[in-house]
MARTI-932398 format. One record per residue (C-alpha): chain; x, y, z. Coordinates in Angstrom, 3 decimals. Layout:
! residues N
{A; {X; Y; Z}} ...
! end
This chain:
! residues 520
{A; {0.000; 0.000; 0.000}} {A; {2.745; 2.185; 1.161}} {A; {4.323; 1.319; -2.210}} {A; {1.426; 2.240; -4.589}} {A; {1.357; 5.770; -2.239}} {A; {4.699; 6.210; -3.358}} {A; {4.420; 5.611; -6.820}} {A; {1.059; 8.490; -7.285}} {A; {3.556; 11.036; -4.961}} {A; {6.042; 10.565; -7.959}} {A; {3.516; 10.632; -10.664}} {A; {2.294; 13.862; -9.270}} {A; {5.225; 15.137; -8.698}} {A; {6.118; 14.351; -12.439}} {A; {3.168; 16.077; -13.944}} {A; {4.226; 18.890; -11.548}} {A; {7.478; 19.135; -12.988}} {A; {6.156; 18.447; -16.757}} {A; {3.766; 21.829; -16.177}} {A; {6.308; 24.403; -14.740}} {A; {8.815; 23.285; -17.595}} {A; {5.741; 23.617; -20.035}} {A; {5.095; 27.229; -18.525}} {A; {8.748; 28.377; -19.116}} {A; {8.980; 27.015; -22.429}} {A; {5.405; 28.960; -23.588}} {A; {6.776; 32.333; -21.750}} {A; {10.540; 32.029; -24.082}} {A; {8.382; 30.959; -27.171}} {A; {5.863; 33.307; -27.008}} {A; {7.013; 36.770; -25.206}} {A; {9.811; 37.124; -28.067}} {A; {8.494; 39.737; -30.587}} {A; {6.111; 38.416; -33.200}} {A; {7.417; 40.679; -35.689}} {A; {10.815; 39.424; -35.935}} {A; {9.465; 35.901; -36.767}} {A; {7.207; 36.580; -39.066}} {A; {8.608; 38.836; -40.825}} {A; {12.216; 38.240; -40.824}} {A; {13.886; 41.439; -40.402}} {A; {13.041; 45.034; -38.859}} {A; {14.214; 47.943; -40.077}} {A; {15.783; 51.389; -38.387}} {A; {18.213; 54.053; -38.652}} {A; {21.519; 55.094; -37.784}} {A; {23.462; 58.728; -38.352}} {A; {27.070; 57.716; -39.674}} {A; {29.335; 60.025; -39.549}} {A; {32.577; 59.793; -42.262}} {A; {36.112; 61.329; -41.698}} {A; {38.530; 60.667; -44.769}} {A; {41.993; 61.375; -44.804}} {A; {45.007; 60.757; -46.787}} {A; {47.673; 58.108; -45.793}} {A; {49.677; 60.886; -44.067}} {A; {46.345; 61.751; -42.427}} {A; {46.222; 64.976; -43.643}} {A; {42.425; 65.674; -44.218}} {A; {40.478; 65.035; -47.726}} {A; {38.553; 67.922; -48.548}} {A; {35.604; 67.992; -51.464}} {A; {36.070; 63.687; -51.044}} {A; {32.202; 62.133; -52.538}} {A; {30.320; 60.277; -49.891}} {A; {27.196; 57.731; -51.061}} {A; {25.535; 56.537; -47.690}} {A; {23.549; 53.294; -49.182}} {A; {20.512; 51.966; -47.447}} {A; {17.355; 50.068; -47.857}} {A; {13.826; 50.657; -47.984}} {A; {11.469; 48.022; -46.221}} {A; {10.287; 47.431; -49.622}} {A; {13.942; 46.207; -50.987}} {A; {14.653; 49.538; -52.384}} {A; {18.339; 50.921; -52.684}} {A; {18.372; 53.868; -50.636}} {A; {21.036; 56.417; -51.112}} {A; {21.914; 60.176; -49.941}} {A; {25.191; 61.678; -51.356}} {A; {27.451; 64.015; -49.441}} {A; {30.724; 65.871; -49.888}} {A; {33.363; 66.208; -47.167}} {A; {34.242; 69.514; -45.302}} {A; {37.288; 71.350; -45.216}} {A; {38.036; 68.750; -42.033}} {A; {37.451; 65.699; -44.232}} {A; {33.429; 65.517; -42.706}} {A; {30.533; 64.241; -43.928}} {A; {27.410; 62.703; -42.241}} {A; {23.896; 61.231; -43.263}} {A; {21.448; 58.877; -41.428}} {A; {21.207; 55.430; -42.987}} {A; {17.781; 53.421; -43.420}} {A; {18.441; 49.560; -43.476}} {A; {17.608; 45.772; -41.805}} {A; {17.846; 45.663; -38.367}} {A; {19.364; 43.174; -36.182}} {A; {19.629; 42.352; -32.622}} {A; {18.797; 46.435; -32.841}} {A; {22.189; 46.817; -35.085}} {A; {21.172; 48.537; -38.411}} {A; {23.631; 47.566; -41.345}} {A; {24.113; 49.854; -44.508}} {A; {27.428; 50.608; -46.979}} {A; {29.213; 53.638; -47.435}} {A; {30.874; 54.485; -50.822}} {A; {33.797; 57.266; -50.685}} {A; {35.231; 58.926; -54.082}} {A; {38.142; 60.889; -54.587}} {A; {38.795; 61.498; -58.215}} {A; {42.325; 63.256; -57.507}} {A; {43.570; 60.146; -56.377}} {A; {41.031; 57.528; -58.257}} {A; {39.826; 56.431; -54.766}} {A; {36.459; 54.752; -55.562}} {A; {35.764; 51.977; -52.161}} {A; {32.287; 50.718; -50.376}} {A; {32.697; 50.179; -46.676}} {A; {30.112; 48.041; -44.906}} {A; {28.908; 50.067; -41.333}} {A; {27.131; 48.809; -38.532}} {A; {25.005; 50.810; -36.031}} {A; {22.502; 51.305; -32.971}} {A; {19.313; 51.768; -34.028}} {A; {18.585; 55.637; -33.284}} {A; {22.145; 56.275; -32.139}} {A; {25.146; 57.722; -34.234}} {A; {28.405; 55.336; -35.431}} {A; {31.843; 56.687; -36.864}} {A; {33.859; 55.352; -40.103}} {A; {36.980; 56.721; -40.568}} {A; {38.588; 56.178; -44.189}} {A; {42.558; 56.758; -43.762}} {A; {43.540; 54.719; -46.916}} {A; {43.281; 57.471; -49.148}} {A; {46.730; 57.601; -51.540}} {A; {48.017; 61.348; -52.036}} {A; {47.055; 62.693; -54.749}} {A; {49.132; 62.759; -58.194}} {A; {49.764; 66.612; -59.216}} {A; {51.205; 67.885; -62.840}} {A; {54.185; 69.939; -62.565}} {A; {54.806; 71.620; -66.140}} {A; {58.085; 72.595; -66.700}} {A; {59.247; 75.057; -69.564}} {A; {61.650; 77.916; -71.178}} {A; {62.177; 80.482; -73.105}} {A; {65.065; 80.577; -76.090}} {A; {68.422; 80.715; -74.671}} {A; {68.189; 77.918; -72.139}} {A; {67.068; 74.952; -70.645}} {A; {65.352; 73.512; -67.167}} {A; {66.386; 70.315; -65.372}} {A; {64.090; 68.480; -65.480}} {A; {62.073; 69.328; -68.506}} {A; {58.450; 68.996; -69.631}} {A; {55.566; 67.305; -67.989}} {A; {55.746; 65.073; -64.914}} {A; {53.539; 63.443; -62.800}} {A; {53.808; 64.732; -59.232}} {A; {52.695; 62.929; -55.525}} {A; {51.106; 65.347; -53.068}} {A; {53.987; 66.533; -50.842}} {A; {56.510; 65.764; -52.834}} {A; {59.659; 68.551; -52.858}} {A; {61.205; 69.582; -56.174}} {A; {64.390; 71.395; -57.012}} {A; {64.272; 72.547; -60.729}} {A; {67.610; 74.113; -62.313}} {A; {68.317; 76.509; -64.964}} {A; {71.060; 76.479; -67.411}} {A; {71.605; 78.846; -69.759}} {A; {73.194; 78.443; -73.401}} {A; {76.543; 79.977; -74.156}} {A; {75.492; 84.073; -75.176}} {A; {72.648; 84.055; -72.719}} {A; {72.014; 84.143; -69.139}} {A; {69.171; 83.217; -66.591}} {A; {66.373; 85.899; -66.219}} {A; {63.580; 84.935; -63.878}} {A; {61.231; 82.307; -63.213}} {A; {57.622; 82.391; -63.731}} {A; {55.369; 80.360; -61.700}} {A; {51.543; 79.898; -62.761}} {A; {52.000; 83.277; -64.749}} {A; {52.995; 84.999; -61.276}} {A; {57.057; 86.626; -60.783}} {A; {58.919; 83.909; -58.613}} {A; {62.180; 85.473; -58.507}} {A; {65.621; 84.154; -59.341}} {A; {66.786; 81.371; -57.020}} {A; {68.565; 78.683; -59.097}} {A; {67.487; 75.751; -58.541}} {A; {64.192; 76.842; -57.650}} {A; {61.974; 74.752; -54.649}} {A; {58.707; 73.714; -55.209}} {A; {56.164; 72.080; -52.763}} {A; {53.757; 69.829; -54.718}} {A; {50.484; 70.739; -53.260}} {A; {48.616; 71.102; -56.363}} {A; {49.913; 71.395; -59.968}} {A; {52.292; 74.243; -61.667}} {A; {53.100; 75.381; -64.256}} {A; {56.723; 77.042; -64.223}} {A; {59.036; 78.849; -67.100}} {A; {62.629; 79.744; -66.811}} {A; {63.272; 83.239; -68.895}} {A; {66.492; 83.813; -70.571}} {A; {67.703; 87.118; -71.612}} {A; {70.923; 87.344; -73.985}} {A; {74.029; 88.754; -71.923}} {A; {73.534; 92.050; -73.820}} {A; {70.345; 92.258; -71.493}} {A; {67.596; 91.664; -74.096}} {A; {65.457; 88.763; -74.563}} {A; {65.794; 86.456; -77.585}} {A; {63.209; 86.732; -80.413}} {A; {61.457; 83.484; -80.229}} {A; {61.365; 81.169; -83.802}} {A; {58.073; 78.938; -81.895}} {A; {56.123; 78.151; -78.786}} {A; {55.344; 75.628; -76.736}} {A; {51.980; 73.982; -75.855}} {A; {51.954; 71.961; -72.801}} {A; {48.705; 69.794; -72.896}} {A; {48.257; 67.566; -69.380}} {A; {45.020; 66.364; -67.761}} {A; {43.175; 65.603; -64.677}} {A; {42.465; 61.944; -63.322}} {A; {39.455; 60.343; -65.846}} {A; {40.744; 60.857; -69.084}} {A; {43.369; 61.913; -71.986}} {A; {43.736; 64.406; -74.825}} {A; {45.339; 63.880; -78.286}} {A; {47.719; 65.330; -78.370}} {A; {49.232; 65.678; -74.730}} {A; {52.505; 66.304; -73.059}} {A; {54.762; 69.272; -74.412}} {A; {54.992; 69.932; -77.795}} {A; {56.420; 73.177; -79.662}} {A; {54.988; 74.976; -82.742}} {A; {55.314; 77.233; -85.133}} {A; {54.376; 80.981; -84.131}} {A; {50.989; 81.492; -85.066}} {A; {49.944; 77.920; -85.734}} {A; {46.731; 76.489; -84.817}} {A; {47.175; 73.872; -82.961}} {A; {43.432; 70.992; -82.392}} {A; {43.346; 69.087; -78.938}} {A; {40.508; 66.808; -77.953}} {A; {39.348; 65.487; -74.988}} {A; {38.772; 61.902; -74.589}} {A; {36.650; 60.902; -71.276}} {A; {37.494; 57.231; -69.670}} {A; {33.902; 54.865; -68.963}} {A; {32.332; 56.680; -65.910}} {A; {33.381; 59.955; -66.467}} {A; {32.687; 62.858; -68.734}} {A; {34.653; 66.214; -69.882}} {A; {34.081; 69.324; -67.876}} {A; {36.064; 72.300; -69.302}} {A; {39.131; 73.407; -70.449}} {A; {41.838; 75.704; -68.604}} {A; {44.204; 77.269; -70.953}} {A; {46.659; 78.880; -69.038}} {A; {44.944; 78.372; -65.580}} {A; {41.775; 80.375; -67.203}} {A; {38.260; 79.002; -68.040}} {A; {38.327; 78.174; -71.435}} {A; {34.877; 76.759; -71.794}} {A; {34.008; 72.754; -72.809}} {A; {34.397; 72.863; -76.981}} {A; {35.802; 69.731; -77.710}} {A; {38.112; 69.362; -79.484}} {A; {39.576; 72.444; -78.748}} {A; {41.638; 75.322; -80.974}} {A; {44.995; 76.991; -79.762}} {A; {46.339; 79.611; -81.430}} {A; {50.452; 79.687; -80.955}} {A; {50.704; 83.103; -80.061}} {A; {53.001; 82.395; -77.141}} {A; {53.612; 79.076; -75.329}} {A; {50.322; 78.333; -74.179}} {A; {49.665; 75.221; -70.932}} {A; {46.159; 73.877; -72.133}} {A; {44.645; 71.482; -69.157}} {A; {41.583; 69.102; -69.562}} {A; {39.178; 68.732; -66.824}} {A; {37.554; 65.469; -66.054}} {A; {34.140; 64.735; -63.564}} {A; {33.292; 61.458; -62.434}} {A; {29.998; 60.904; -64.129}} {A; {26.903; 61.263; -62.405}} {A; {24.786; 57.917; -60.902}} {A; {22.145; 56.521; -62.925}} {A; {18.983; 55.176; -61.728}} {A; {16.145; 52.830; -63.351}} {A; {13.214; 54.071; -63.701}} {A; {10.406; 51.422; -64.799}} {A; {7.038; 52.369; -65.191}} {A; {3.974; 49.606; -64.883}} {A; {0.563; 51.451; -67.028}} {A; {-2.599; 49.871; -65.257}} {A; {-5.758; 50.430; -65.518}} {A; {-8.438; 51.132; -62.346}} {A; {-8.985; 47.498; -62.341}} {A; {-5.785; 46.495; -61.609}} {A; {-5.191; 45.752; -65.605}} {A; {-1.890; 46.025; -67.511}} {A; {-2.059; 47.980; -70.461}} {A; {-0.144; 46.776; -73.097}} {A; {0.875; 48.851; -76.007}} {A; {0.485; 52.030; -74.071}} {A; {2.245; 55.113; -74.808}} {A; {4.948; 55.984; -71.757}} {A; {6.389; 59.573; -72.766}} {A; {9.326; 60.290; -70.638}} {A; {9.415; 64.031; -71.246}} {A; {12.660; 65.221; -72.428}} {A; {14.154; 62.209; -73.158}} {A; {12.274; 59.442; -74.890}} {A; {8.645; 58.005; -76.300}} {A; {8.309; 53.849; -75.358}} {A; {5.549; 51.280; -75.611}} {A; {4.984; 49.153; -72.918}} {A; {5.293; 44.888; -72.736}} {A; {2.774; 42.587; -72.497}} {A; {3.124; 43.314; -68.738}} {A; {2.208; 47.204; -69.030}} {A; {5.999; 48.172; -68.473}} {A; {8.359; 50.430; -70.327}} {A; {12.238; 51.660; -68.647}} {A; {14.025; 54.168; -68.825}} {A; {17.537; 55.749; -66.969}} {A; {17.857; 59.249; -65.540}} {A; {20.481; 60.865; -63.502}} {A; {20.339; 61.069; -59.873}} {A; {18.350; 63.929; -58.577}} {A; {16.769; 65.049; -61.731}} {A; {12.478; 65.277; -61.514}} {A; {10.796; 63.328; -64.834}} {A; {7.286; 63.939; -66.022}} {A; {6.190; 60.626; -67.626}} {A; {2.463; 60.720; -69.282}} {A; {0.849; 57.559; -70.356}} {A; {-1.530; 57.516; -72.978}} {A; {-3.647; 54.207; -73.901}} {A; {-5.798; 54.120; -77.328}} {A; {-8.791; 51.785; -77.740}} {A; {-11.337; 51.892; -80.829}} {A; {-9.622; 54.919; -81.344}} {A; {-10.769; 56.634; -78.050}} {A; {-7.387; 57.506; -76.053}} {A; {-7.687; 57.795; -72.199}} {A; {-4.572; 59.538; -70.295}} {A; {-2.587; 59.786; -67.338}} {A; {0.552; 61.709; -65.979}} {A; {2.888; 61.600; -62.879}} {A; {5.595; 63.689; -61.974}} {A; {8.360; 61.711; -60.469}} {A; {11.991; 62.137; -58.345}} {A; {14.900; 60.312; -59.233}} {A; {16.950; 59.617; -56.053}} {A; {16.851; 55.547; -56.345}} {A; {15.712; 52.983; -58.588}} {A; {12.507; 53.143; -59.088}} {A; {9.280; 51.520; -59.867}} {A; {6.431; 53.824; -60.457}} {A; {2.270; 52.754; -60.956}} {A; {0.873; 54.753; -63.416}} {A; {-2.867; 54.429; -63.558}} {A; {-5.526; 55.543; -66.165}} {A; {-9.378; 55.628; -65.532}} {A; {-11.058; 54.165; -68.783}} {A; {-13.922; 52.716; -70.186}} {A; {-14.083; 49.267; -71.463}} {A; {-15.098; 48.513; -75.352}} {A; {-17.897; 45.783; -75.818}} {A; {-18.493; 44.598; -79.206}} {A; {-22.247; 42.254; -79.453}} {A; {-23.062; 40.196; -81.701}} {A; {-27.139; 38.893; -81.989}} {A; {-28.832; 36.612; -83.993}} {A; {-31.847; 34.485; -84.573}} {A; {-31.451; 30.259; -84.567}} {A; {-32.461; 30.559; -88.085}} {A; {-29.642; 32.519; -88.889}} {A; {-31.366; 36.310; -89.134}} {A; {-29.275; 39.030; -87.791}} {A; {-31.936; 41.448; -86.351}} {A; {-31.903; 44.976; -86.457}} {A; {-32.854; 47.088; -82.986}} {A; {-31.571; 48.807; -79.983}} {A; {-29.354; 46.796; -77.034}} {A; {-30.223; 48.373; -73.642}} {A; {-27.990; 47.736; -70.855}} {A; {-29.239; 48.690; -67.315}} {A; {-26.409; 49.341; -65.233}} {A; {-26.658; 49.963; -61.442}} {A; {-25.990; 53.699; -61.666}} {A; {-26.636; 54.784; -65.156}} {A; {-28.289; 52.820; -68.650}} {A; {-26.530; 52.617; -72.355}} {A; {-28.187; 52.068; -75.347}} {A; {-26.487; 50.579; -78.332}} {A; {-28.163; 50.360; -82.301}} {A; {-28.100; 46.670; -83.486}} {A; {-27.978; 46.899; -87.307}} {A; {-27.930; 43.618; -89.107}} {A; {-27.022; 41.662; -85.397}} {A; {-23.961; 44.077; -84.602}} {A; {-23.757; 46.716; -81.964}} {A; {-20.730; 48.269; -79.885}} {A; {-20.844; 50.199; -76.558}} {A; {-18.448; 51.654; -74.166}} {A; {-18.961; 50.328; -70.207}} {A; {-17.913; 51.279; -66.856}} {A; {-16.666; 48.808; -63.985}} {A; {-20.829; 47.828; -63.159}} {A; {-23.235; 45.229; -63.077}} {A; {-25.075; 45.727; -66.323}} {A; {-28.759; 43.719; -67.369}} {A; {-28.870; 43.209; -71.133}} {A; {-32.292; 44.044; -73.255}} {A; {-32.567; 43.381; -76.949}} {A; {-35.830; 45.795; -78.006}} {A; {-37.529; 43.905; -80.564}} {A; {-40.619; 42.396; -80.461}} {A; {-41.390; 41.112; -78.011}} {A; {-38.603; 42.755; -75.638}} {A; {-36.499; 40.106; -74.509}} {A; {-33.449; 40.192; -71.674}} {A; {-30.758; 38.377; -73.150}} {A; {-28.549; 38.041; -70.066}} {A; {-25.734; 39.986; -67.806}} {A; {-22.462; 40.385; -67.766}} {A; {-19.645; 42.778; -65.111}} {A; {-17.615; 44.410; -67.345}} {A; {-13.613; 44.567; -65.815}} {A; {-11.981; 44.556; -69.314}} {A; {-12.649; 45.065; -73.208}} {A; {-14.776; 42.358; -74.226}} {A; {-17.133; 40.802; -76.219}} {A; {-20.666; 39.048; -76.232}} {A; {-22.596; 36.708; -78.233}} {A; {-26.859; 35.935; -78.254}} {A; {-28.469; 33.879; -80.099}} {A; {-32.445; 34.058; -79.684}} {A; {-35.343; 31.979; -80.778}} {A; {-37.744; 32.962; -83.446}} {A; {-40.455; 35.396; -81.649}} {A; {-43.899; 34.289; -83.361}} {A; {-47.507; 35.748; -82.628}} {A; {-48.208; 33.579; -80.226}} {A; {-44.569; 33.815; -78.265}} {A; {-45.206; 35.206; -74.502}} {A; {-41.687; 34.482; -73.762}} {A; {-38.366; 34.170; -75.731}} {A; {-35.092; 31.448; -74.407}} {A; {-31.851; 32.693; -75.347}} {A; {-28.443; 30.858; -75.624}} {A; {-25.726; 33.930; -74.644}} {A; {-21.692; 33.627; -73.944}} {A; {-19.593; 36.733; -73.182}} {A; {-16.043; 36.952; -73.440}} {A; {-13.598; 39.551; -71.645}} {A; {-9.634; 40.072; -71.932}} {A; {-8.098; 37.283; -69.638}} {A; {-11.716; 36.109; -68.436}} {A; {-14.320; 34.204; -69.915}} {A; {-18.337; 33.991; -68.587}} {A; {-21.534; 33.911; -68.914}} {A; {-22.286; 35.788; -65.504}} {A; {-20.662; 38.190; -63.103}} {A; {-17.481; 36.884; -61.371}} {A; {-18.349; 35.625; -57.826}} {A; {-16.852; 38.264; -55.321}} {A; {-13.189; 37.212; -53.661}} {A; {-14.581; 36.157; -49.887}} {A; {-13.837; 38.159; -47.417}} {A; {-11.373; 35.610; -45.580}} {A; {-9.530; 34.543; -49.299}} {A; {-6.420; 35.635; -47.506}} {A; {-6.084; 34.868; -43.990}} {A; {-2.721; 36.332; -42.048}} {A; {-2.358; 35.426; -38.362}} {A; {-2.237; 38.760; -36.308}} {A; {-1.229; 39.639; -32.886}} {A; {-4.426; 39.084; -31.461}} {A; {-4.984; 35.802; -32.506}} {A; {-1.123; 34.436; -31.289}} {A; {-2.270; 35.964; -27.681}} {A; {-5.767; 33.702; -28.030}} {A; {-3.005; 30.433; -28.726}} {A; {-0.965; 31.814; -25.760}} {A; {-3.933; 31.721; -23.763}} {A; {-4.907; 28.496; -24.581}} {A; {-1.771; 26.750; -24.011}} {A; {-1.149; 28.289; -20.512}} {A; {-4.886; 27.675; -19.521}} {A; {-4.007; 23.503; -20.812}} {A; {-0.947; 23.470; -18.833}} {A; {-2.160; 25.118; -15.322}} {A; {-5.044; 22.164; -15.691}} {A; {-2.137; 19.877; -15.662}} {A; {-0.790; 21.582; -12.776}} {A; {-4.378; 21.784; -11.158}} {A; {-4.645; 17.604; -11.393}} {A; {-1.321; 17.274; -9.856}} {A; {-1.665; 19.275; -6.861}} {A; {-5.127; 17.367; -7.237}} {A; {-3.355; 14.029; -6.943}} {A; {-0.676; 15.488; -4.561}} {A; {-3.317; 16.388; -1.879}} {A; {-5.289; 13.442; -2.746}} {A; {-1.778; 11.422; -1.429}} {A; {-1.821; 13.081; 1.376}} {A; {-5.334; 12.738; 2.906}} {A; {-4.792; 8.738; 2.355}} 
! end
């Protein structure tokens, strides 16, 4: 007896333990947030803030900055900044979520030193997070060395330069002449020979020789000294001498992802003519400017009607830039440049009635934009008696806010419907209802009526109709009102609810059985 006691105490005890370790298990399950499992991912923000610098850590200045997020809808989402004179630049960044860390990229550009790199950053949602960039290489500068008759410069010509860099630069001086001056980006830089220059941006310098009677030489030509930024070339380049008054043609020739900004002949604004004329009036330094070309974005455009339809064979004008039809699937693309705001107007013909839409639109991202027109559908119907006779009449079709009439002339009318119920009359005699049909397309419809005689009090019809992706003789059913069924909040707390209630019976019976070992 004593032994069978023992045995319901550890049964008991058992479905004791089974119902705590049931509770625990439903409060870890359950209390985690929905969302996350459901969905997947959240989404939040972070402000990153950028400081670029140069391997010697001196500061990058005028440096492009893309912070790169994304939408909750999968959408690229960028904002594009420049750095300060302190190498700063800082944007918030939109993007997944986890564990409450937001992740996003962060492109830097520096053309001077073709620095182009995308840095993945991590954040606290709502907080800020710092990337510094220190892996920036100097930048190459052009030092442009030249002279007048009577001489010559060690070293000579065009070189390529690194940011920092110190150079001595001699003059020599033929036999009959002697050293003058130097001239250094067309400003007086005295006479020190060799001359010290600092590369912190490009020169231009030019040793002058006067003869040792004390008057300068009569030049026989000039030189043109053609160099170029980062992002391109020019034909031709380097230093070249011509004839005086010869007209000398450059052009510019732009690498893949950049285009050609200006010119600067002789450290002046010459404008963006390309290719580009020099006259050889005196040695002339011609420079071509190069821009990293702007980012491109996808725009697609889906034409629908109000029924959800596509439209194919619609008219998409992109304003300004081009005229497309759209697919089978109601889409036509097109690219723009970042920042720029596109008008696109959609225009769909039918029968030869057009119906139209516009949108205005921002480019900041890829893009894809619902453009909707409101139309009306074209019916064509087609009536006839079994013996073959197409009737003549009118078609009246009773809508449930306003009634068309259509003239049947030898079994063959046409009318244009709205998105209704519609009851279809043939007005012969006798009158006779032919059948209904829910227009949500273009479509088409068929009768086919028996003989009407004297004696006829009522007429049968056979009818089909036929629309653009549907066919039916009556109105699509409705979708039901629970077609799509998506477990909420609400009804997770009602499972909850009934788990715990299923485990504290379990815990009820074993106290139950507990006490119930105790009283025998």
């Amino acid at each position: 007896m004593e032994r069978v006691d023992l045995m319901e105490r550890t049964y008991s005890a058992l479905l004791l333990l089974i119902a705590l370790v049931g509770s625990i298990v439903a409060y870890v399950v359950f209390a985690t947030p929905f969302a996350l499992r459901i969905e997947g991912a959240n989404f939040g923000s972070t402000t990153v803030y950028v400081h670029v610098s140069f391997t010697n850590y001196a500061v990058v200045q005028g440096a492009t900055v893309y912070f790169i997020g994304m939408s909750s809808t999968g959408q690229t989402l960028t904002t594009t900044k420049t750095t300060d004179v302190n190498g700063d630049a800082s944007a918030g960044i939109y993007g997944i979520m986890w564990d409450s860390t937001v992740e996003g990229q962060v492109r830097v550009v520096y053309a001077p030193s073709n620095y182009d790199q995308t840095k993945s950053v991590y954040g606290q949602s709502g907080s800020t997070t710092t990337l510094v960039v220190n892996d920036v290489s100097t930048p190459a500068y052009t030092l442009t060395v030249t002279s007048t008759i009577g001489g010559t410069t060690n070293p000579y010509g065009t070189s390529s330069r690194q940011g920092g860099e110190l150079v001595y630069v001699t003059a020599y001086a033929n036999s009959g002449y002697k050293f003058s001056k130097w001239v250094l980006n067309n400003v007086d830089a005295g006479t020190s020979n060799p001359i010290k220059l600092l590369m912190d941006k490009s020169y231009i310098l030019n040793a002058e020789f006067i003869t040792t009677g004390g008057e300068p030489p009569l030049p026989t030509s000039y030189t043109l000294s053609v160099t170029s930024t980062t992002g391109g070339t020019t034909s031709p380049s380097g230093s070249i001498t011509y004839s005086i008054g010869e007209v000398v043609t450059v052009t510019a020739n732009p690498q893949s992802d950049y285009t050609f900004s200006k010119w600067l002949l002789d450290g002046v604004d010459a404008g963006s003519s390309n290719p580009f004329r020099v006259t050889m009036d005196k040695s002339h330094v011609l420079h071509a400017v190069f821009s990293p070309a702007p980012m491109t974005y996808e725009l697609t455009t889906v034409v629908k009607d109000q029924i959800g339809n596509d439209l194919q064979s619609a008219t998409v004008d992109f304003v300004g830039k081009s005229t497309k039809l759209t697919d089978e699937n109601g889409v036509a693309k097109e690219s723009f440049e970042s920042g720029s705001t596109v008008t696109v107007q959609a225009s769909f013909t039918k029968q030869e009635r057009t119906f139209q839409a516009s949108k205005t639109i921002t480019i900041d991202t890829t893009k894809t934009e619902a453009i909707v027109i409101s139309r009306q559908f074209y019916w064509a119907f087609t009536i006839a008696y079994t013996d073959g006779t197409e009737p003549n009449g009118v078609l009246t079709l009773q809508g449930t806010t306003k009634n068309v009439t259509a003239n049947v002339a030898n079994g063959f009318a046409e009318a244009w419907l709205d998105n209704e119920v519609y009851s279809v009359y043939f007005h012969a005699s006798p009158e006779t209802k032919v059948g209904s049909l829910a227009p949500v397309n273009d479509g088409s419809a068929s009768y086919t009526l028996t003989i009407p005689t004297s004696t006829t009090t009522s007429t049968t019809t056979t009818s089909s109709t036929t629309q653009s992706g549907t066919s039916a003789s009556e109105p699509a059913p409705a979708t039901p009102l629970f077609g799509e069924v998506k477990l909420s909040f609400l009804s997770l707390y009602i499972v909850v609810g009934v788990v715990v209630a299923v485990l504290l019976c379990v815990l009820a019976y074993a106290l139950y059985s507990f006490i119930r070992g105790d009283d025998s």
